[in-house]
C-alpha positions as CSV (number, residue, x, y, z in Angstrom):
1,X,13.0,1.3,-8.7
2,X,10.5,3.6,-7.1
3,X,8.6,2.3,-4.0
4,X,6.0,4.3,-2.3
5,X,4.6,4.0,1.5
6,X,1.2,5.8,2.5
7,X,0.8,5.6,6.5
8,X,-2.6,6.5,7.1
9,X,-4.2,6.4,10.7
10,X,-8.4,6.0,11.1
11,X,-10.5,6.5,13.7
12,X,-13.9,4.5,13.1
13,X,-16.8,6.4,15.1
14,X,-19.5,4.0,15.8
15,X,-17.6,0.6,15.9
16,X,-18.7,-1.2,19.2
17,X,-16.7,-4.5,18.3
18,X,-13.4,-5.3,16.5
19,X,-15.8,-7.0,14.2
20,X,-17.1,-4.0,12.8
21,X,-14.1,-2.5,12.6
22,X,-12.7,-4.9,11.0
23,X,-15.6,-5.0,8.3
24,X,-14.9,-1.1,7.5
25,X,-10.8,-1.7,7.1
26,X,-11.6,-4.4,4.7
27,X,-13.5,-2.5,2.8
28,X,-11.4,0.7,2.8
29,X,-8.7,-1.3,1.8
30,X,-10.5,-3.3,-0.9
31,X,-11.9,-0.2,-2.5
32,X,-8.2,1.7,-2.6
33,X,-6.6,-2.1,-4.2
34,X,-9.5,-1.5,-7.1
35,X,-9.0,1.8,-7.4
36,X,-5.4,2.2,-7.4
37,X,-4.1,-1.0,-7.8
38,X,-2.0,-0.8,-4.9
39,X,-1.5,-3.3,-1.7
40,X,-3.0,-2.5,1.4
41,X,-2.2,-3.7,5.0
42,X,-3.8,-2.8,8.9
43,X,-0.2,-2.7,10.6
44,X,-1.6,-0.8,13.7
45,X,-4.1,-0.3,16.0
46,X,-5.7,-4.2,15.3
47,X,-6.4,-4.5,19.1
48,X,-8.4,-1.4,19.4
49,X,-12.3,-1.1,17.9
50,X,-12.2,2.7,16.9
51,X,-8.8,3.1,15.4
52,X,-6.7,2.0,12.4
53,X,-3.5,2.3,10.9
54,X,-3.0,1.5,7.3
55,X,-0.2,1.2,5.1
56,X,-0.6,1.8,1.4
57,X,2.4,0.7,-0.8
58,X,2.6,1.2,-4.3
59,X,5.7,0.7,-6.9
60,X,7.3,2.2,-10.4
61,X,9.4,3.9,-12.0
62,X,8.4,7.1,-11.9
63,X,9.0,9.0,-8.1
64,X,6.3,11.3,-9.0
65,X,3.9,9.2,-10.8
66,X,3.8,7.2,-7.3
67,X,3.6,9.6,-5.0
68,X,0.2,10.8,-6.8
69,X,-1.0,7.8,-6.8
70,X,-0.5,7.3,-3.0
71,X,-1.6,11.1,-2.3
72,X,-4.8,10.0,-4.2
73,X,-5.3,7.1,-2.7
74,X,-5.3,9.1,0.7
75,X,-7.4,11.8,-0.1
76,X,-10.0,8.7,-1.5
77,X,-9.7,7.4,1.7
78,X,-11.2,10.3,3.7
79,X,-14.0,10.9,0.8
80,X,-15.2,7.3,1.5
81,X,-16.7,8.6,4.4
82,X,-16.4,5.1,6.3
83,X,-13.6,6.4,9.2
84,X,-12.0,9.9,10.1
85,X,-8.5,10.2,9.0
86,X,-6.4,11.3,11.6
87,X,-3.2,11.5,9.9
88,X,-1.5,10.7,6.7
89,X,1.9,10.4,5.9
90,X,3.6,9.7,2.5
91,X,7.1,8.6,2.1
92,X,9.1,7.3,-1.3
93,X,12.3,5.6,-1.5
94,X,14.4,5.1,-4.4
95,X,16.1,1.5,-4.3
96,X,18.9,0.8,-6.4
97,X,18.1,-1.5,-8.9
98,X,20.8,-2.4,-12.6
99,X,19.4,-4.3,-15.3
100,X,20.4,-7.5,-16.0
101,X,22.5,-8.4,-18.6
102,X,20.7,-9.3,-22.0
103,X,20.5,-13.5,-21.6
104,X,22.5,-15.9,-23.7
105,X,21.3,-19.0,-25.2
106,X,23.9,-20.9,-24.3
107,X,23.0,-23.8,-22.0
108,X,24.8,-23.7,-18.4
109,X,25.4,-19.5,-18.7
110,X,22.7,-19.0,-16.2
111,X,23.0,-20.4,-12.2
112,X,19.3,-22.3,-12.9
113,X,20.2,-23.9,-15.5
114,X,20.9,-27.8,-15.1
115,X,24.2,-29.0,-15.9
């Protein structure tokens, strides 16, 4: 299993209250979750009214299939033209992951089944 973590820090010119800055993460993050069907968090910066940090995750099977998607989901970021991206950062990990075994009809073979 393949799980992918875009950091990506903003700075929002313009934003006089954390009300307005909270209206442009929303919809940053709303337009990357339509896009790229990925999940979107502010993890930093949620005291400040100019500046952002967002974390992008994204999941698979494929290491490079999800690092495109969060490298695109970056670069959409900055062409939204809502905030300046400071910095971006892109990290994958691998996580071990074995298939179950195939499932038996047998009643009781499973730890949810009632007895």
């Amino acid at each position: 299993m393949i799980v992918g973590v875009a950091a990506i820090e903003l700075q929002i010119h313009g934003s006089q209250s954390l009300k307005e800055k909270r209206g442009v993460v929303q919809s940053i993050g709303r337009r990357l979750r339509n896009r790229f069907n990925v999940a979107v968090a502010e993890v930093g910066g949620q005291d400040t009214w100019q500046r952002a940090l967002l974390g992008v995750t994204a999941i698979g099977s494929d290491e490079g299939g999800v690092r495109k998607v969060l490298e695109r989901a970056v670069v959409f970021a900055e062409e939204m033209h809502l905030a300046e991206l400071i910095r971006s950062e892109v990290e994958i990990l691998r996580l071990p992951y074995q298939e179950m075994e195939p499932e038996s009809d047998e009643p009781g073979d499973t730890p949810w089944d009632e007895r």
